[in-house]
ROMI-602180 format. One record per residue (C-alpha): residue in three letters; x negated, y negated, z negated. Coordinates in steps of 0.5 Angstrom, whole numbers, plus 500, padded with zeros to 3 digits. Layout:
BEGIN
   type    px    py    pz
    ALA     X     Y     Z
...
! end
This chain:
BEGIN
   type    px    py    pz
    UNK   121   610   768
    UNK   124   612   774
    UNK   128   606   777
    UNK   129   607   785
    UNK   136   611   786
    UNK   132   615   791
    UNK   127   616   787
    UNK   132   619   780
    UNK   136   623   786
    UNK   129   626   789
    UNK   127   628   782
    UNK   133   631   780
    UNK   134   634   787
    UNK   127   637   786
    UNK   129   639   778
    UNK   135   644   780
    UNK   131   646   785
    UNK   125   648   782
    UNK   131   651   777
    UNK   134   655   782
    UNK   127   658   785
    UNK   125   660   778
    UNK   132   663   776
    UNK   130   667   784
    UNK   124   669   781
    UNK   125   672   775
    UNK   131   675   779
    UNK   127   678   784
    UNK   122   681   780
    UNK   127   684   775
    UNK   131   687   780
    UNK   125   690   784
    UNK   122   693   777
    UNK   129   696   776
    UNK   130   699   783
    UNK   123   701   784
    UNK   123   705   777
    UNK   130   708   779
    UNK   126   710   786
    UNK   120   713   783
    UNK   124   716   777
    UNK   128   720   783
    UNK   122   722   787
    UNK   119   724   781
    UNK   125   728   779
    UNK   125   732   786
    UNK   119   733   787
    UNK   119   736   780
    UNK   124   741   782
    UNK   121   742   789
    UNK   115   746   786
    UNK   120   749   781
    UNK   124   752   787
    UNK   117   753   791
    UNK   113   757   785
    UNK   117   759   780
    UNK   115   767   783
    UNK   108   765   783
    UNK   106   763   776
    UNK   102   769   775
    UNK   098   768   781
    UNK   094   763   780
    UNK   090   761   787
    UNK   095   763   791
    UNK   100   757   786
    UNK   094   753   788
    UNK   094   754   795
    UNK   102   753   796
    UNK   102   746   791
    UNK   096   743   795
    UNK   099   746   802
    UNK   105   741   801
    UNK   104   736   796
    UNK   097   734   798
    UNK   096   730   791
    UNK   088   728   791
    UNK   090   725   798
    UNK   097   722   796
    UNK   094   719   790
    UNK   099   724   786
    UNK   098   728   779
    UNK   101   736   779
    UNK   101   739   772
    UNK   103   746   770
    UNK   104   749   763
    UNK   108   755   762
    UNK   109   758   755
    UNK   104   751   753
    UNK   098   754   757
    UNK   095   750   764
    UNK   095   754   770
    UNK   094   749   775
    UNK   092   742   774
    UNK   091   736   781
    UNK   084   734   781
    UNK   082   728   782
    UNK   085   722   787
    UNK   080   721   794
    UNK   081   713   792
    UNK   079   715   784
    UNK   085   709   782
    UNK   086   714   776
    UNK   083   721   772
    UNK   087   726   773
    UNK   084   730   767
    UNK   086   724   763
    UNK   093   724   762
    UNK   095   727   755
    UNK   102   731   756
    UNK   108   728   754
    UNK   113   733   752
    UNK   116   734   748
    UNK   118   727   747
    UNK   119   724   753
    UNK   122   729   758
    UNK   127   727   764
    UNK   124   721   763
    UNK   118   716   767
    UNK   113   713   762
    UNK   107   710   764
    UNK   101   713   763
    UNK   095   708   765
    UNK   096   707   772
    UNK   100   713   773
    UNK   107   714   772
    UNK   109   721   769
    UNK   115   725   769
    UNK   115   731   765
    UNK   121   736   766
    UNK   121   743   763
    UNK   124   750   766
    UNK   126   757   764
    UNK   129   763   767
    UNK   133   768   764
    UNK   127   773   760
    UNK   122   769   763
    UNK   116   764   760
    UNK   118   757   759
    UNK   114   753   764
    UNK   114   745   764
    UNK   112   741   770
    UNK   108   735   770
    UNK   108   730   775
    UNK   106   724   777
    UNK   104   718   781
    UNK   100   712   782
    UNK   103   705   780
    UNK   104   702   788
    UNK   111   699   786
    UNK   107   694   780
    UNK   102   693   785
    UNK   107   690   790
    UNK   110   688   784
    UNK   104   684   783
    UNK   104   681   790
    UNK   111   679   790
    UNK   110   675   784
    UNK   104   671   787
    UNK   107   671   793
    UNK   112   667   790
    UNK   108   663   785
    UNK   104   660   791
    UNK   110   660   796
    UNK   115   657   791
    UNK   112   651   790
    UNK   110   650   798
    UNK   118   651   799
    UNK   119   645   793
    UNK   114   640   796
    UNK   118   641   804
    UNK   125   641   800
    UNK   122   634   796
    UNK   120   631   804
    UNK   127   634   807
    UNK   131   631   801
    UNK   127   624   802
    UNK   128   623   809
    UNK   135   625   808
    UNK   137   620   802
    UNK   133   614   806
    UNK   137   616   813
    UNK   144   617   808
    UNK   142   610   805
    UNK   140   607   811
    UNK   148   603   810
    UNK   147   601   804
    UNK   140   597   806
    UNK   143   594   811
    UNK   148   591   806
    UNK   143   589   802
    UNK   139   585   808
    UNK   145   582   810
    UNK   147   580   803
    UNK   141   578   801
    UNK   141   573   808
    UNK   148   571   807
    UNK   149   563   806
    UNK   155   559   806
    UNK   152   556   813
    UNK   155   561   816
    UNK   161   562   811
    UNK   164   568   816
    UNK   158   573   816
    UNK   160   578   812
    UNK   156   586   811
    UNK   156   591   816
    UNK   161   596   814
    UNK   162   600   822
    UNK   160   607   822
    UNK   158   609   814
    UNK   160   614   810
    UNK   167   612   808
    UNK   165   611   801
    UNK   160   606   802
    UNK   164   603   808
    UNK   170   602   802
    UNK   165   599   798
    UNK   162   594   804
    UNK   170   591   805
    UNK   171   591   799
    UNK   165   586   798
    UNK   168   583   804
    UNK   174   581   801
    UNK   170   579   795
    UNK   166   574   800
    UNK   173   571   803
    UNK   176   570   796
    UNK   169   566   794
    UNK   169   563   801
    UNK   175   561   800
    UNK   175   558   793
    UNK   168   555   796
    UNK   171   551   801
    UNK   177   548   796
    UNK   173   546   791
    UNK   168   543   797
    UNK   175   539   800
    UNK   177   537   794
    UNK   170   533   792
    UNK   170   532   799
    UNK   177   528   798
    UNK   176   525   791
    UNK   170   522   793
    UNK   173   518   798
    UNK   179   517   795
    UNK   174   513   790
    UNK   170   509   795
    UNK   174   503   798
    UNK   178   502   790
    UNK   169   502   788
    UNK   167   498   794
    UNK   174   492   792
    UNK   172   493   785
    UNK   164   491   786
    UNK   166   485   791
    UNK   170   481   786
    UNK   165   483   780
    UNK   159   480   785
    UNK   164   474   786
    UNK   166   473   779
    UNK   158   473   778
    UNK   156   468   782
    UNK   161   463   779
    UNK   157   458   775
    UNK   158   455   768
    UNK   160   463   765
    UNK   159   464   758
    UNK   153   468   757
    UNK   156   474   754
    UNK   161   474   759
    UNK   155   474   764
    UNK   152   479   761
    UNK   157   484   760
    UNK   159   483   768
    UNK   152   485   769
    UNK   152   491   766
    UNK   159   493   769
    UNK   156   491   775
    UNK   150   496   774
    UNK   155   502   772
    UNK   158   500   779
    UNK   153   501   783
    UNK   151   507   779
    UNK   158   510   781
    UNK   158   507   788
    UNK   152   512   789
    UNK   154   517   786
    UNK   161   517   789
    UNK   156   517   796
    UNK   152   522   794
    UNK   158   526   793
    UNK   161   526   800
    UNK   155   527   803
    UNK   153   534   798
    UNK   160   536   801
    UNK   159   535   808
    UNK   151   539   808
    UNK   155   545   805
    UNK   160   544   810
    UNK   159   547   817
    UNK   160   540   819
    UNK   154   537   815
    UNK   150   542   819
    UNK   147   538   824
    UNK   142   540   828
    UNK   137   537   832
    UNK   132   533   835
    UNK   125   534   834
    UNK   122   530   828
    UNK   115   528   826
    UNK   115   528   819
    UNK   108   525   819
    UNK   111   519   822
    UNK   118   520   817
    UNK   114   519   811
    UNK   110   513   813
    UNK   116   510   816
    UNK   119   512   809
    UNK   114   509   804
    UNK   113   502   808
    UNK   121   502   807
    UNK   121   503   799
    UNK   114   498   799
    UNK   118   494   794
    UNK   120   499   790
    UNK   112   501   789
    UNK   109   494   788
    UNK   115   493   783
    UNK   111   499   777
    UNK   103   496   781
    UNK   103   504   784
    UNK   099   508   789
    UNK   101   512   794
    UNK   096   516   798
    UNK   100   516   805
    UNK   099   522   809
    UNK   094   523   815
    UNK   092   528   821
    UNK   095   531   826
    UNK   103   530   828
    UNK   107   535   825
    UNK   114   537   830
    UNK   120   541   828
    UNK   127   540   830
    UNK   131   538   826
    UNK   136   532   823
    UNK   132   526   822
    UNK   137   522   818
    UNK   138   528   812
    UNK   129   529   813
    UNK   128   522   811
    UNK   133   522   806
    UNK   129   529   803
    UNK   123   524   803
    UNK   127   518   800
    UNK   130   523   794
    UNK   122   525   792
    UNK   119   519   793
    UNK   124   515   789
    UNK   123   521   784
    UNK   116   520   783
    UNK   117   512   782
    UNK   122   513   777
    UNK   118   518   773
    UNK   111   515   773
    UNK   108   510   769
    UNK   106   503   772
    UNK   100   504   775
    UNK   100   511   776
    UNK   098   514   783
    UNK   103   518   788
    UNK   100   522   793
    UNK   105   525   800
    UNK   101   530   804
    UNK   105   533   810
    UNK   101   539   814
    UNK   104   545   817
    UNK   101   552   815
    UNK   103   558   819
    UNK   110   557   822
    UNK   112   553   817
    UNK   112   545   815
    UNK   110   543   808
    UNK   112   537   805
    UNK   107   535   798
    UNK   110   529   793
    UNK   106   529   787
    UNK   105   524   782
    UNK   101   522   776
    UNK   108   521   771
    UNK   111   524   765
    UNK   112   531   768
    UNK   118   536   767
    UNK   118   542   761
    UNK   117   548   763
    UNK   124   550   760
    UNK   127   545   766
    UNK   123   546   772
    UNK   128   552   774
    UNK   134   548   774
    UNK   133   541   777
    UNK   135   542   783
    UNK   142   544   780
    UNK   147   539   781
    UNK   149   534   776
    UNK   143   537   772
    UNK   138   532   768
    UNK   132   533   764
    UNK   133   526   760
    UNK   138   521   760
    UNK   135   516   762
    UNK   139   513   767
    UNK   137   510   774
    UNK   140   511   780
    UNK   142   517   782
    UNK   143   518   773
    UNK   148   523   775
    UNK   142   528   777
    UNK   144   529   784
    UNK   138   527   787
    UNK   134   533   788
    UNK   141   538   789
    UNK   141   534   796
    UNK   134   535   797
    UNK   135   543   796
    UNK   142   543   800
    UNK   139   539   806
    UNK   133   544   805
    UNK   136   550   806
    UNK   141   548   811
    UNK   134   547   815
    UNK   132   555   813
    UNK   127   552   808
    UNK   126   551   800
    UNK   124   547   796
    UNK   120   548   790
    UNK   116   544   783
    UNK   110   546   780
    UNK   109   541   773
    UNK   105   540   767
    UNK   108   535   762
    UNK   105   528   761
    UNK   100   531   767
    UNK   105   530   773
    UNK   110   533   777
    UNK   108   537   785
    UNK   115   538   789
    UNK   113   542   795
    UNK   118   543   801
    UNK   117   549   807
    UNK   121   548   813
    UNK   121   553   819
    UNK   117   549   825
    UNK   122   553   830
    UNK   130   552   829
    UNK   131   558   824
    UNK   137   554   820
    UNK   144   556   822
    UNK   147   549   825
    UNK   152   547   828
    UNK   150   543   836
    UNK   157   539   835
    UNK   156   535   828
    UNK   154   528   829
    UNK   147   526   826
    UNK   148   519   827
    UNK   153   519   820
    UNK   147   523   816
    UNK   141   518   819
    UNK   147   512   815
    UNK   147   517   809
    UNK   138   516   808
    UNK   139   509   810
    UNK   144   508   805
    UNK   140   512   800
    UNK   135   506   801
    UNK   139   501   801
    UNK   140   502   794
    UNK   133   503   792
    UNK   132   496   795
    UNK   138   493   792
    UNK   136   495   785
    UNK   129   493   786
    UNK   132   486   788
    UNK   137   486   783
    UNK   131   487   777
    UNK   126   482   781
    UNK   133   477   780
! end
């Protein structure tokens, strides 16, 4: 089935036109056939009235009606036929044609049935016309001519047959390259659309120059993206504005908590319950940060660029800040090795991508296993590998982890709101790159992030990477915490 929209006009272009070209074939050859018929039926008819005219007073002289018919009408030589009966005895008949298209003396007579009339006898055309004078004989004359107009005939349709599809194969190559260059806008529409992001929330399609139909269709996707830019960027804001708002009431909240913990002689119902409030909280506080940091990564704010960062020196710097956590579940973490791997980039937000998988991997891996980090560069990209021996992820899941508050299980630990690995996409693609997992469930689980070694990501130079560097060492914080709170 043919799905390309050039390729459907093409085809249907090439029907019509193979339609048209045989509706001009049969055309053509009708209407030579009728026009040669009426030519030949013409001459035929005056040449039969000239020898009547010519020899009407020589009927009873034979060799001097034969000197006269072959003085002016030539009929061996011209491939014609001259028959004369008169009272249904011949008295002068052609003799055979120079070329031998055709036997002379094998033409039957056609009258009395087809008299006035062209009829085909073998390769001739025969026309019979008979003539009487007042007392005198009736003389019929018989003339005819060998078929040139079917043999033209047959040369036009061949002609044709070859010629047509000739003509339909350079149509189908002029109807392509016309359709490519008219669709050349739409094209660029598509790159751009498929190049839009919200780092740069004011592209918009290419629209200058079109056709005025799909330069209508571009601004109307235009005023589509403003509208979502638009509804975008007030939902950014006010998630931006709700997480703040909540900060410092969760931060007092957590201060009394830790106060009334460390009082003494506390019921130990009571010491439990705070505890597990005080748990929750923690929960709440990193969701909260969380929050504002997804906000800011999809803001032109959030966008920092950049200096240039080792990410070899990052992992092993991240692994030696989270040893606690690793030694906590007797993991093995197979640290990364080689040569420095440079990119620009913001050094806070790669680490807190690091941070994210690593802690991942440890959260979802069984005490003993082993997590491997590799970071090398391939081609014009920086690959980052954490792969671990945990519990795996189905592959019915492994297409909507990184969505935003998306949880295979609900095990809660944390980032339980299942933000991790959102902030690890937006961060990802905020630095131009990807990022990807391959799992087997009980298996293990690979996430593979690509960054550009150049500075392909779209930034803003005047964003402050020293606030994303306090989102990682937040991040941290809080997976040290944990681990002391549990060792407590």
């Amino acid at each position: 089935m043919i799905r390309s929209l050039t390729s459907r006009l093409i085809f249907l272009y090439c029907v019509i036109l193979l339609m048209l070209g045989a509706a001009f074939l049969g055309i053509t050859v009708i209407s030579f056939r009728h026009y040669a018929g009426q030519v030949i039926t013409n001459i035929l008819a005056s040449r039969a009235q000239d020898i009547w005219r010519m020899s009407r007073d020589e009927f009873r002289h034979p060799d001097r009606l034969k000197s006269i018919i072959e003085r002016r009408f030539s009929p061996e030589s011209q491939d014609r036929f001259i028959r004369i009966e008169v009272d249904g005895k011949t008295v002068y008949r052609s003799g055979e044609p120079l070329n031998g298209h055709f036997s002379a003396k094998d033409i039957p007579p056609i009258l009395p049935l087809k008299e006035g009339e062209v009829l085909p006898i073998g390769e001739v055309m025969l026309y019979a016309k008979s003539f009487t004078q007042p007392g005198g004989p009736r003389v019929v004359i018989e003339t005819g001519q060998f078929q040139y107009a079917q043999t033209v005939e047959e040369r036009l349709i061949r002609s044709l047959f070859i010629g047509l599809p000739i003509l339909l194969l350079m149509a189908a190559i002029a109807g392509y390259l016309v359709m490519r260059r008219a669709l050349t806008p739409v094209e660029s529409m598509i790159r751009a659309a498929e190049s839009y992001t919200f780092n740069e929330p004011h592209k918009r399609l290419p629209t200058t120059g079109n056709e005025p139909r799909i330069e209508a269709l571009g601004l109307a996707l235009n005023r589509m993206l403003d509208r979502l830019n638009s509804a975008y960027s007030h939902v950014n804001r006010f998630t931006s504005d709700a997480a703040h708002e909540l900060r410092t009431p969760l931060t007092i909240i957590r201060g009394e908590l830790e106060l009334i913990a460390r009082k003494e002689k506390l019921p130990p119902d009571t010491d439990e319950a705070i505890k597990t409030v005080l748990e929750e909280m923690t929960r709440l506080s990193g969701l909260v940060d969380n929050l504002i940091a997804l906000s800011r990564m999809d803001s032109l704010w959030g966008k920092t660029a950049h200096d240039t960062v080792d990410l070899l020196d990052l992992a092993l710097e991240t692994i030696d800040q989270m040893h606690l956590l690793l030694e906590e579940k007797h993991l093995t973490v197979t640290k990364p090795r080689g040569p420095a791997v440079l990119l620009p980039g913001d050094r806070g937000r790669l680490k807190q991508v690091l941070v994210n998988l690593l802690g991942n991997a440890i959260k979802y891996t069984a005490p003993g296993g082993r997590i491997t980090i590799q970071i090398r560069a391939e081609g014009m990209m920086a690959v980052v590998m954490v792969e671990d021996t945990g519990i795996g992820i189905d592959p019915e899941h492994q297409q909507r982890v990184f969505d935003r508050f998306y949880r295979v299980s609900p095990d809660r630990g944390a980032d339980g709101a299942g933000l991790g690995l959102a902030i690890v996409k937006s961060i990802c693609q905020a630095h131009g790159g990807t990022v990807s997992v391959r799992s087997k469930p009980s298996v293990g689980s690979c996430f593979v992030v690509e960054v550009p070694l150049s500075a392909t990501g779209a930034s803003s130079p005047v964003a402050s990477t020293m606030e994303s560097r306090r989102f990682a060492e937040m991040s941290t914080s809080r997976e040290l915490s944990k681990t002391r709170a549990k060792a407590v």
